[in-house]
KOLKE-978502 format. One record per residue: z, x, y of N, C-alpha, C in turn. Coordinates in steps of 0.05 Angstrom, whole numbers, plus 5000, padded with zeros to 4 digits. Each point is the difference from the previous one (the first is absolute). Example, Ala and Ser with C-alpha at 12.3 -4.5 7.8 and 13.67 -1.06 7.14 Angstrom:
! residues 2
R   n_zz   n_xx   n_yy   ca_zz   ca_xx   ca_yy   c_zz   c_xx   c_yy
R   5156   5264   4886    5000    4982    5024   5000   5018   5024
R   4986   4993   5021    5001    5016    5024   5014   4985   5022
***
This chain:
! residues 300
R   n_zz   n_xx   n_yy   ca_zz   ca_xx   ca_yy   c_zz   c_xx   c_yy
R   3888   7017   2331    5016    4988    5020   5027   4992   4989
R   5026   5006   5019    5019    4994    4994   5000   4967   4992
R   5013   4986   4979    5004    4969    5003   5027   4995   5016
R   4981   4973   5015    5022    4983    5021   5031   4993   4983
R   5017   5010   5023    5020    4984    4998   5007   4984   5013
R   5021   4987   5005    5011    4968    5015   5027   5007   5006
R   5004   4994   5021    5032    5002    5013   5010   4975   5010
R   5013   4991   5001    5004    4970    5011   5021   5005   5024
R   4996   4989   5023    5010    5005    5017   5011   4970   5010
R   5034   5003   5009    5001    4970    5007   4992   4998   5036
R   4991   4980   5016    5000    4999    5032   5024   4980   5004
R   4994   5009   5030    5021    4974    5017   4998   4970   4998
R   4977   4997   4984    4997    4961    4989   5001   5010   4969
R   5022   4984   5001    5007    4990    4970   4983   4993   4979
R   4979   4988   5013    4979    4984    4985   4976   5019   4992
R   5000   5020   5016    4981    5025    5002   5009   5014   4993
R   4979   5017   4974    5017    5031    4981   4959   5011   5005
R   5013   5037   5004    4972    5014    5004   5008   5004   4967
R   4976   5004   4990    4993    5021    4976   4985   5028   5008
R   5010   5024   5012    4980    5019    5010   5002   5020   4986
R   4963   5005   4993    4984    5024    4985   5004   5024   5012
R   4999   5022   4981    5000    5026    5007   4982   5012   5006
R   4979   4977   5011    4976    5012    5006   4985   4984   5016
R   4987   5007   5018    4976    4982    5011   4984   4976   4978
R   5002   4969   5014    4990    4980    4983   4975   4993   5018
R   4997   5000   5023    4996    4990    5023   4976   5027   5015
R   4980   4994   5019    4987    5014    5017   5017   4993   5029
R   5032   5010   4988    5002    5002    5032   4998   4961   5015
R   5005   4984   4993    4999    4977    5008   5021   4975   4981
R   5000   4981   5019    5026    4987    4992   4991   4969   4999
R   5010   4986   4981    4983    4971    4990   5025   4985   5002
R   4989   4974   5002    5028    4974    4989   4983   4980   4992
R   5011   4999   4984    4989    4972    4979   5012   4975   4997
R   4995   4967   5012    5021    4985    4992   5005   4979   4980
R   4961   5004   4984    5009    4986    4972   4981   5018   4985
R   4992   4993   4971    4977    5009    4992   4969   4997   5011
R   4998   4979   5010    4970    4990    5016   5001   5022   5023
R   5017   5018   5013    4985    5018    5028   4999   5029   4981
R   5019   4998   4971    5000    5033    4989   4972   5005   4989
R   4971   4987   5008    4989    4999    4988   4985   5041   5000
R   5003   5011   5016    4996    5021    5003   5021   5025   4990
R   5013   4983   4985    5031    5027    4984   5001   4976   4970
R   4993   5017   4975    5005    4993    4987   5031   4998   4995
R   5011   5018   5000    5035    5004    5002   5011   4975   5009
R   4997   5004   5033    5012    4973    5009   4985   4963   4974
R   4979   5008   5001    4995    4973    4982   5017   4999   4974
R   5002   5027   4990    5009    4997    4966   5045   4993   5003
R   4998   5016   5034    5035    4991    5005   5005   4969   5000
R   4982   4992   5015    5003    4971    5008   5002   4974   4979
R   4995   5012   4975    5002    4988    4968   5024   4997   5001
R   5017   5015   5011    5030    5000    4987   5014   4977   5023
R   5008   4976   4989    5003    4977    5003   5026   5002   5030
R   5010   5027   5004    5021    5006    5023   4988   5016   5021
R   4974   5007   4998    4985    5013    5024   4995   4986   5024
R   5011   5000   5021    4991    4983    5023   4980   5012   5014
R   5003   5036   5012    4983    5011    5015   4994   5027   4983
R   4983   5008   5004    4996    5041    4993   4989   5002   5028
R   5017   5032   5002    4983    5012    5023   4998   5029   4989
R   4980   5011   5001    4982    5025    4987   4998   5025   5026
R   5021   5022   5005    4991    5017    5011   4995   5028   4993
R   5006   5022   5019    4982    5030    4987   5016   5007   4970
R   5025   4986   4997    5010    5017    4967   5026   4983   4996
R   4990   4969   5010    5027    4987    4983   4976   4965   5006
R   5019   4988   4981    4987    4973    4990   5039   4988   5011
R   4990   4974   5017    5029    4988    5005   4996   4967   4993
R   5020   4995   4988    4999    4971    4990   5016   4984   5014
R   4996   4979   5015    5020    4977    5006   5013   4980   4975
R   5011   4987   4989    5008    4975    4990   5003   4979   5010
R   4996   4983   4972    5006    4974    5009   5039   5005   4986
R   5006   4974   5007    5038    5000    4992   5008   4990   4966
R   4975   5005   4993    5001    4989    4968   5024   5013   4992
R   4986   5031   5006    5016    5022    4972   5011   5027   5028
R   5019   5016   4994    5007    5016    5007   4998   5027   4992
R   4986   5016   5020    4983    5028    4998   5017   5022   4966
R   5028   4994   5014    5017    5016    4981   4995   4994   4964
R   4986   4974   4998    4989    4987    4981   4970   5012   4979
R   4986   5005   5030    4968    5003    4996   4983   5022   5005
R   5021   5014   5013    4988    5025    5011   4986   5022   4991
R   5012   5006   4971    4995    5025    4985   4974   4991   4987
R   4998   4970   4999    4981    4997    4986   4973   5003   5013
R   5003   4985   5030    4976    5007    5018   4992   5027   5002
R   5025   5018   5002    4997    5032    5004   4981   5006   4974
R   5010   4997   4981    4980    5005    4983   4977   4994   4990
R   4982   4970   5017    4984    4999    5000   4977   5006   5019
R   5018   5008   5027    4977    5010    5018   4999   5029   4991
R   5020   5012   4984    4990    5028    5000   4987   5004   4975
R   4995   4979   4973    4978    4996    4982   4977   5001   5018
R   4997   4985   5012    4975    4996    5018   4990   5019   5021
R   5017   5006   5014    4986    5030    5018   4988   5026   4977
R   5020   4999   4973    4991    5026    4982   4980   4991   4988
R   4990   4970   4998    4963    4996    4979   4982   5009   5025
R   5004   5002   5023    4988    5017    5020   4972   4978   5013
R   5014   4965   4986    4983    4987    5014   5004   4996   5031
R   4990   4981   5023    4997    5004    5029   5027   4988   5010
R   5011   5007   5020    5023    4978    5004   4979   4990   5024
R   4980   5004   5011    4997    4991    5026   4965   5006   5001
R   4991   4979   5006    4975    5008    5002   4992   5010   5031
R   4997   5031   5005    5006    5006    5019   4974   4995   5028
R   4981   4996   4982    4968    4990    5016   5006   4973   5017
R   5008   4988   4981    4992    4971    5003   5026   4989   5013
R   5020   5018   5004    5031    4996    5020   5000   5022   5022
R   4982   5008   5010    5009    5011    5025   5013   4990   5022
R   5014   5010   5005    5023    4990    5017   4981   4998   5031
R   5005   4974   5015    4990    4991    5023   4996   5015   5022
R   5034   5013   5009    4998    5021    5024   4989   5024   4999
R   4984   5011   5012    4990    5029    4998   5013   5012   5015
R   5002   5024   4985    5022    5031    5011   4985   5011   5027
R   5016   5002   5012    4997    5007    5033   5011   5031   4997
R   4985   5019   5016    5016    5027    5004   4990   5006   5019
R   5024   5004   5026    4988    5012    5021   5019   5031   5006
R   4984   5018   5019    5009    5019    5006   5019   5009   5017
R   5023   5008   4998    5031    4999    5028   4991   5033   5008
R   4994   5009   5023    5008    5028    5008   5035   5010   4998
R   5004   5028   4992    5028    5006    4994   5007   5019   5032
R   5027   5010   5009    5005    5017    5018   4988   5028   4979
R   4994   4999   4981    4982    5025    4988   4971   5004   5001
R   4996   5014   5018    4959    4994    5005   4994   5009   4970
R   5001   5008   4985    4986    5015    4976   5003   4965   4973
R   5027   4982   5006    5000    4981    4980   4992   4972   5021
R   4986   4984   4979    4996    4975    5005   5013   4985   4988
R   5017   4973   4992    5010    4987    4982   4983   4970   4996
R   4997   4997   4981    4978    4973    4990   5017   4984   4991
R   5002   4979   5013    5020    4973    4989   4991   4983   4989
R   5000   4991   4981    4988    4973    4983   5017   4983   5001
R   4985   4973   4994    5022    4973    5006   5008   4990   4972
R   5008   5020   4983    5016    4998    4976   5010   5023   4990
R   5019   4991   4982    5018    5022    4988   4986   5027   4980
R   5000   5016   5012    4991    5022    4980   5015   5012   4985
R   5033   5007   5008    5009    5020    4979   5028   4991   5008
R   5023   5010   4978    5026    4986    5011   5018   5020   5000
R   4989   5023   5004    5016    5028    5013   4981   5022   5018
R   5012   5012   5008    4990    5024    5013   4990   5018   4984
R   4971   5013   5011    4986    5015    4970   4988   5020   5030
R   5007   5025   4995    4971    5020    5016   4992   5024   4977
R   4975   5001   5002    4982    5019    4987   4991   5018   5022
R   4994   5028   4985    4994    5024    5024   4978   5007   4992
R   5000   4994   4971    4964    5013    4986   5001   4978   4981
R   4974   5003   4981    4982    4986    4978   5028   5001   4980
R   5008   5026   4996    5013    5001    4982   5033   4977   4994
R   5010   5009   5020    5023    4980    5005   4992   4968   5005
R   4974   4996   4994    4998    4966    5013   4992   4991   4956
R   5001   5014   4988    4993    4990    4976   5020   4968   4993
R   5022   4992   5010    5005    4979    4995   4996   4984   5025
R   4976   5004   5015    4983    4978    5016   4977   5004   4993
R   4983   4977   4992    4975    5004    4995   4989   4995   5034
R   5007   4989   5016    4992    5003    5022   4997   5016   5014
R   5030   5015   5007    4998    5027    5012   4980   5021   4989
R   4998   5001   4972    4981    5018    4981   4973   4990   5016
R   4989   4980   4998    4977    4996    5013   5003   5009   5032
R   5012   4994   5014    5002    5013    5032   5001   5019   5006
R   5004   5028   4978    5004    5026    4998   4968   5007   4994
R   4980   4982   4994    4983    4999    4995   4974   5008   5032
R   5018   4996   5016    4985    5000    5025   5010   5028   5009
R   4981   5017   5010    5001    5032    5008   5018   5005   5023
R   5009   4965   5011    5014    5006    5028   5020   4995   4994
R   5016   4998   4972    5024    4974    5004   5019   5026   4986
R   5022   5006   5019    5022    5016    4998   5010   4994   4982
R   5026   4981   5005    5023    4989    4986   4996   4969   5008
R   5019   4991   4979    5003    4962    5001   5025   5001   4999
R   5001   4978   5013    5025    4983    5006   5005   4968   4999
R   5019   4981   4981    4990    4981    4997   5031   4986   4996
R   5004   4979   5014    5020    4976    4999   5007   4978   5013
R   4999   4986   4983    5001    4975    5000   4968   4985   5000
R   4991   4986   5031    4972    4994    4997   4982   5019   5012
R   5010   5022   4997    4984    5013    5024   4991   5036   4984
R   4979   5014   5010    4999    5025    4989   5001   5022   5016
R   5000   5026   5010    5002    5009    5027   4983   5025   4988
R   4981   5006   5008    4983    5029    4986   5007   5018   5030
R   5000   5025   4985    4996    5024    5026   4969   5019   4990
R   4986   5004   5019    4978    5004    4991   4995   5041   5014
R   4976   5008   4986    5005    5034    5008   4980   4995   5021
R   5002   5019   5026    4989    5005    5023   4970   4997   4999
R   4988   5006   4971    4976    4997    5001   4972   4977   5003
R   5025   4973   5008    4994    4978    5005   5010   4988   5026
R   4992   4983   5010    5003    4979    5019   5004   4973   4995
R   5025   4991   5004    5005    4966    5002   4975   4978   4994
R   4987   5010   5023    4982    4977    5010   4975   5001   4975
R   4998   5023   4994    4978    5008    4976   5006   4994   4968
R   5021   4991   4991    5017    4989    4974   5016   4980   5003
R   5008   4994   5024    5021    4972    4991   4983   4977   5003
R   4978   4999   4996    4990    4963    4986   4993   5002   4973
R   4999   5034   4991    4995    5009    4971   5024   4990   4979
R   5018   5021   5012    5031    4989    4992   5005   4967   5000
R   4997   4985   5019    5015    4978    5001   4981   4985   4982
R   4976   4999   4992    4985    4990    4987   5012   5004   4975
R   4992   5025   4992    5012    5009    4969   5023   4986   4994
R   5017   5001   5006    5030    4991    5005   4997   4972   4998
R   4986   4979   5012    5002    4975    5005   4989   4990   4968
R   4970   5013   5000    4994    5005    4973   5009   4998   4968
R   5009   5023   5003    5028    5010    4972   5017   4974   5000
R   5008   4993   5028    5020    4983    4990   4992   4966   4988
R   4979   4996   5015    4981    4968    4987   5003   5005   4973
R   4989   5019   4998    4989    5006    4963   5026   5000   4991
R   5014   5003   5012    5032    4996    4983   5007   5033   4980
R   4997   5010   5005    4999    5025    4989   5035   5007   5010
R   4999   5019   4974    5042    5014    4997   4998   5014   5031
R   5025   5003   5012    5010    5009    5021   5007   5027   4985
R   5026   4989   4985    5003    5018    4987   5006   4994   4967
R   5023   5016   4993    4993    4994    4965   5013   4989   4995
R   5026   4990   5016    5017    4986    4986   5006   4965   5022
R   5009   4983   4995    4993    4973    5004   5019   5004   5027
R   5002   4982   5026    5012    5003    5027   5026   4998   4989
R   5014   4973   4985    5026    4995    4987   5014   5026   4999
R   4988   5010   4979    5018    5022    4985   4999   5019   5015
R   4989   5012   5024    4997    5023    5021   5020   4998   5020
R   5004   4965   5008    5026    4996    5015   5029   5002   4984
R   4992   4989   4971    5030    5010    4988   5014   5023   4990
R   4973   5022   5004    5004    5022    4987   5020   5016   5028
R   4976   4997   5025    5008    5012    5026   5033   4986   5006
R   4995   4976   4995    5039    4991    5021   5012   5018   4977
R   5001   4991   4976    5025    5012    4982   4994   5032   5007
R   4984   5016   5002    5009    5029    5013   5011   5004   5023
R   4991   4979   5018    5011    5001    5023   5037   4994   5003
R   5001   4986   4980    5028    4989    4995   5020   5020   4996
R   4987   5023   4974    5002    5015    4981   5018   5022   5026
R   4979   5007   5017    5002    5020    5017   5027   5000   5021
R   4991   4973   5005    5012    4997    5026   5036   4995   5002
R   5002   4982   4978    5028    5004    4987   5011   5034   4993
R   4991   5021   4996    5005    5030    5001   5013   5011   5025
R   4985   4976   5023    5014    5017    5026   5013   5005   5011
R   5016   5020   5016    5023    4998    5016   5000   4979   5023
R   5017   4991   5010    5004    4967    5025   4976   5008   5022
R   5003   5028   5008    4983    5009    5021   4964   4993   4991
R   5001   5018   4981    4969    4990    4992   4991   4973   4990
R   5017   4982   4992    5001    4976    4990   4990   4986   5038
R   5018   5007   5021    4993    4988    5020   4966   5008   5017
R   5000   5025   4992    4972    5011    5009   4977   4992   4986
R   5006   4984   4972    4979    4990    4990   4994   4968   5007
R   5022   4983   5004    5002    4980    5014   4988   4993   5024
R   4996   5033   5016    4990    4996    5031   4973   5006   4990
R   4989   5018   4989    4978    5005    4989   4981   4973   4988
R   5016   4991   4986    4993    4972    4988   4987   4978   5025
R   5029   4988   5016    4998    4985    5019   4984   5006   5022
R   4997   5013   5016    4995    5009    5026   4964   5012   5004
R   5009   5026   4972    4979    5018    5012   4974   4992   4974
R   5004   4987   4976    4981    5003    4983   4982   4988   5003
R   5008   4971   5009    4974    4979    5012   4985   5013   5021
R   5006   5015   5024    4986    5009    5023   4987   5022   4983
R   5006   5015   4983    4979    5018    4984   4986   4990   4990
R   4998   4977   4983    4981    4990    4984   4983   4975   5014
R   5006   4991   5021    4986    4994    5015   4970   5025   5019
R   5005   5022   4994    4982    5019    5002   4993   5015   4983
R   4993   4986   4973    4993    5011    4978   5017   5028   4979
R   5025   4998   5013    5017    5024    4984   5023   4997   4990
R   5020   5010   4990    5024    4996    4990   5022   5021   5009
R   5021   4992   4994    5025    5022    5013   5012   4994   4973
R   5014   5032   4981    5016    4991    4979   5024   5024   5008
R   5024   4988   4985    5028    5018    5014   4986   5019   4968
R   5020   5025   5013    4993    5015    4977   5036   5010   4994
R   5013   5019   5025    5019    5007    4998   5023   4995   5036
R   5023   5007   4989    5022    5002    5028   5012   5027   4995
R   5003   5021   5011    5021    5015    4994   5021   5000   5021
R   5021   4987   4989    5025    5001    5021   5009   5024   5011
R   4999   5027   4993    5010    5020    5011   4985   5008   5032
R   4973   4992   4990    4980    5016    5022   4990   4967   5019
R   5007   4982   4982    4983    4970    5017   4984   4995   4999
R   4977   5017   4979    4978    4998    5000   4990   4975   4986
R   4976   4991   5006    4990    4982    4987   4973   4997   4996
R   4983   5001   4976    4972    5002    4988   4998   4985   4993
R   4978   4987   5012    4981    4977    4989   4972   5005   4994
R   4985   4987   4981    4974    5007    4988   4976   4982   5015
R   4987   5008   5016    4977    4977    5015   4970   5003   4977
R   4992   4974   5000    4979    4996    4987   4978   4980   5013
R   4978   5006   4985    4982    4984    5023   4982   5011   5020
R   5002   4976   5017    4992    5011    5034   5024   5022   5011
R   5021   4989   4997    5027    5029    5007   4988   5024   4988
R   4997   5005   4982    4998    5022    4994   4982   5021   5012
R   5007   5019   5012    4983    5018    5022   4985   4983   5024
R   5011   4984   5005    4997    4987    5021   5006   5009   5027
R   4986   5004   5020    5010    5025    5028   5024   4985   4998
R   5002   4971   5008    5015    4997    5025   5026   4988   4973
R   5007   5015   4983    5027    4990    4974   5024   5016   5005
R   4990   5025   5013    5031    5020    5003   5012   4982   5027
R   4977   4993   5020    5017    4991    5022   5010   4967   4994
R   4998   4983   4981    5008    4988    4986   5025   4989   4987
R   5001   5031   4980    5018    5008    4997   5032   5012   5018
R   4986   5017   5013    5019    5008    5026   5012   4974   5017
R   4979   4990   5013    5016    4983    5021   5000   4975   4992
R   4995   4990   4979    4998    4973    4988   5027   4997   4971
R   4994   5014   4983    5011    4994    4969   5034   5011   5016
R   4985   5036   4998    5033    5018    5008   5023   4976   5027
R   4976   4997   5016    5017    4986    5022   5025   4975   4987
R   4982   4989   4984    5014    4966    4986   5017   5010   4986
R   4997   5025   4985    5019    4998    4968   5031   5020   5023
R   4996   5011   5023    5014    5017    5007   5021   4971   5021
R   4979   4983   5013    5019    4985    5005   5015   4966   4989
R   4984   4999   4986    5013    4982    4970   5027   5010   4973
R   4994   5025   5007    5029    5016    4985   5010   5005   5014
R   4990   5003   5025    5024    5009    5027   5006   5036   4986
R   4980   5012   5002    4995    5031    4994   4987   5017   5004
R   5003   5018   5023    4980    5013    5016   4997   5030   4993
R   5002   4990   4981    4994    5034    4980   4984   4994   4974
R   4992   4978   4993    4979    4995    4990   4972   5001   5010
R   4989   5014   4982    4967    5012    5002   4991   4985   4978
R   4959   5006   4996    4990    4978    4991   4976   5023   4990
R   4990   5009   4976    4976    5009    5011   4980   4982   4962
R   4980   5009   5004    4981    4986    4984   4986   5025   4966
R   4988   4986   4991    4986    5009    4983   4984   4980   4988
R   4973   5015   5018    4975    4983    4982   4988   4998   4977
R   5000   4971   4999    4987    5001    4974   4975   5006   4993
***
């Protein structure tokens, strides 16, 4: 196993600095501690609370966050904390005794029908992943151990998964009504046990995705800069409110054309070309005030 490192991250309270691991510390669950007498279930938080400026620890999936007291100032103490929570995650003793701290609320997952008869989307009432991920086979889901298990079922097409929610499209050789208490079980399941979504921690999946998104989107000409804006605003929430996604792909100014990538429930969905046609084409043709703009798709 790779050994932990420590990143220190500053937040919006002064008084509060994350130290976050490059790795899962945590089953997926999130602690606060407000002296040594409640850390009795995290040795970590007990061995932090020695240090005479600890006011709070709070322990989640791959960072340890410290409050202060106004003794001493972080810029002071920091490197040294850094280096002792990450002594401590690499002797590979417990930060959290995860039996004996299960977290109170139990994970809820219920089933949303999509405008795609073939996908269902399963919403859970917590955060699963902090970007957009679809798998089409076993092979492509190797950095989800979830999806890898869901491919596991003889009916389960492709996955689709963001934010709290997952959206499967399943092959004809099944019925709804005959697998979705299978599915939503499994799913509700996986997630109690606290088991990886995927391989890398939610944090770093949202910082990886904005900074490409950033990356990209600054490349564009004003026109596509505005088509991604309407895409953004308007049309992406009403997609992902039905289990799918809309991503810009290209503009060509000569011809007007415009390609976008549907994922999800969109994708081969009957009713997405007419969608597309009298819904997306209509907005972006009269929001640019341009009636020679077209719209067409490619599924993911």
């Amino acid at each position: 196993m790779n050994p932990t490192d420590i990143t220190i991250q500053p937040t919006s309270n002064d008084a509060i600095i994350k130290f976050e691991a490059n790795r899962f510390i945590t089953q997926h669950n999130s602690y606060e501690f407000n002296n040594i007498d409640e850390a009795t279930n995290s040795p970590l938080a007990q061995q932090l609370f020695y240090l005479p400026f600890v006011k709070k620890v709070y322990i989640a999936s791959n960072f340890v966050a410290i409050e202060r007291y106004n003794i001493v100032e972080w810029a002071d103490v920091q490197d040294e904390v850094a280096e002792q929570i990450k002594a401590y995650l690499n002797s590979d003793a417990p930060v959290i005794k995860e039996e004996a701290s299960k977290p109170k609320n139990a994970v809820t997952v219920y089933a949303e029908s999509t405008p795609n008869p073939s996908v269902l989307k399963f919403v859970c009432n917590k955060a699963l992943v902090g970007q957009i991920c679809e798998f089409s086979s076993i092979d492509e889901a190797k950095v989800s151990p979830i999806a890898s298990e869901l491919f596991q079922f003889p009916f389960v097409k492709s996955v689709f998964m963001d934010k709290n929610y997952i959206s499967i499209t399943k092959y004809d050789v099944a019925e709804w009504e005959d697998i979705t208490v299978q599915l939503r079980e499994f799913i509700k399941t996986y997630v109690e046990d606290g088991k990886p979504i995927l391989s890398q921690p939610i944090s770093q999946q949202k910082d990886l995705k904005e900074k490409k998104a950033e990356t990209q989107f600054e490349t564009l000409d004003d026109t596509s800069k505005n088509i991604v804006n309407i895409l953004e605003e308007y049309v992406k929430p009403a997609v992902a409110s039905d289990g799918g996604n809309i991503e810009f792909i290209s503009f060509d100014e000569q011809s007007k054309k415009v390609e976008v990538l549907l994922q999800g429930a969109c994708s081969g969905c009957p009713s997405s070309t007419f969608t597309l046609k009298n819904g997306i084409e209509n907005m972006l043709k009269e929001m640019l005030n341009d009636q020679n703009i077209s719209v067409s798709a490619i599924n993911g």
